[in-house]
KETI-113672 format. One line per 8 residues: number of its first residue (from 1); for each residue x, y, z of C-alpha. Coordinates in steps of 0.25 Angstrom, whole numbers, m for minus. Layout:
% residues N
NUM> X/Y/Z | ...
% end
This chain:
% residues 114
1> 0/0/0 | 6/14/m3 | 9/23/7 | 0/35/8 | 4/50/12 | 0/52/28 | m3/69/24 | m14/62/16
9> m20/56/29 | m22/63/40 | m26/56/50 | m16/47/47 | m6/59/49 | m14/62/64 | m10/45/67 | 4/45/64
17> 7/57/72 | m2/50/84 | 6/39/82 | 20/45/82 | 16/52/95 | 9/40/101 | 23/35/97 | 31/45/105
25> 24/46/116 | 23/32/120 | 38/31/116 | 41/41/128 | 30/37/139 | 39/25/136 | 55/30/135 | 52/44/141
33> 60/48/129 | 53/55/116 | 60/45/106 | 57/50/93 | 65/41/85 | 54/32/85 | 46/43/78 | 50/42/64
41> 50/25/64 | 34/29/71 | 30/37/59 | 36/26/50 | 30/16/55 | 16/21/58 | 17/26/43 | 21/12/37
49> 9/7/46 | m2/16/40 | 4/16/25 | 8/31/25 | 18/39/20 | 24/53/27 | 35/62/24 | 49/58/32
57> 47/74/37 | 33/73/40 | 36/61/48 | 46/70/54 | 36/82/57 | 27/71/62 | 37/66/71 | 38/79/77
65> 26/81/79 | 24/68/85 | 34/71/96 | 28/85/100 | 15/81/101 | 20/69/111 | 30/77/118 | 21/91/120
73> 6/86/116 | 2/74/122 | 3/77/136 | m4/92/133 | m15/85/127 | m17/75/138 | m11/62/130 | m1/56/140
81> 6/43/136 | 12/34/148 | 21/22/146 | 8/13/151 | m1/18/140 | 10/18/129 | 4/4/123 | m9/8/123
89> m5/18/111 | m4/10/102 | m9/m3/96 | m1/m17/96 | 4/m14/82 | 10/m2/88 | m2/8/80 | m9/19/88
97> m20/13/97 | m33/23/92 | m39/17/104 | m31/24/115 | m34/36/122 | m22/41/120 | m18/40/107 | m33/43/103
105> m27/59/109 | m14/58/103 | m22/57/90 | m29/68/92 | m17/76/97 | m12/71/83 | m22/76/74 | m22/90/83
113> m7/92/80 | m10/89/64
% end
């Protein structure tokens, strides 16, 4: 199947960003680190799973953007992600679980920030 353009999709656009700060955030309720060289294989991977396509300096933008909204937005918005919730992010397949709370705020934070 052919890889489609993610501007052209933007709920699609509202996800990955979700998931790379999902991604983050549970990576330093974990380390107590911001690691952000998971960041660019995150965006790979959730891009390859979804068959899209983005810009190496979007994913750079997007990655950015990602990390701001975990480090300065999440708290102010009420999100917070603890070590014993981390799992519940996401799905066994390692997909953001639409189900939770949590990530069910981070989406909207998402689409906000867009």
């Amino acid at each position: 199947m052919a890889e489609s353009d993610i501007n052209e999709v933007s709920e699609a656009r509202a996800e990955l960003l979700c998931y790379l700060v999902a991604t983050l955030a549970a990576s330093h309720s974990l380390t107590h680190e911001w690691r952000i060289d998971h960041v660019v294989e995150s965006c790979r991977i959730w891009l390859r799973r979804n068959s899209l396509w983005m810009d190496w300096l979007e994913r750079v933008r997007f990655g950015q953007l990602a990390l701001k909204l975990a480090k300065r937005e999440l708290k102010g918005a009420g999100i917070a992600v603890r070590q014993s919730n981390v799992q519940a992010l996401f799905t066994g397949d390692m997909q953001l679980n639409y189900s939770c709370t949590v990530i069910k705020k981070m989406l909207a934070l998402c689409r906000d920030a867009l």
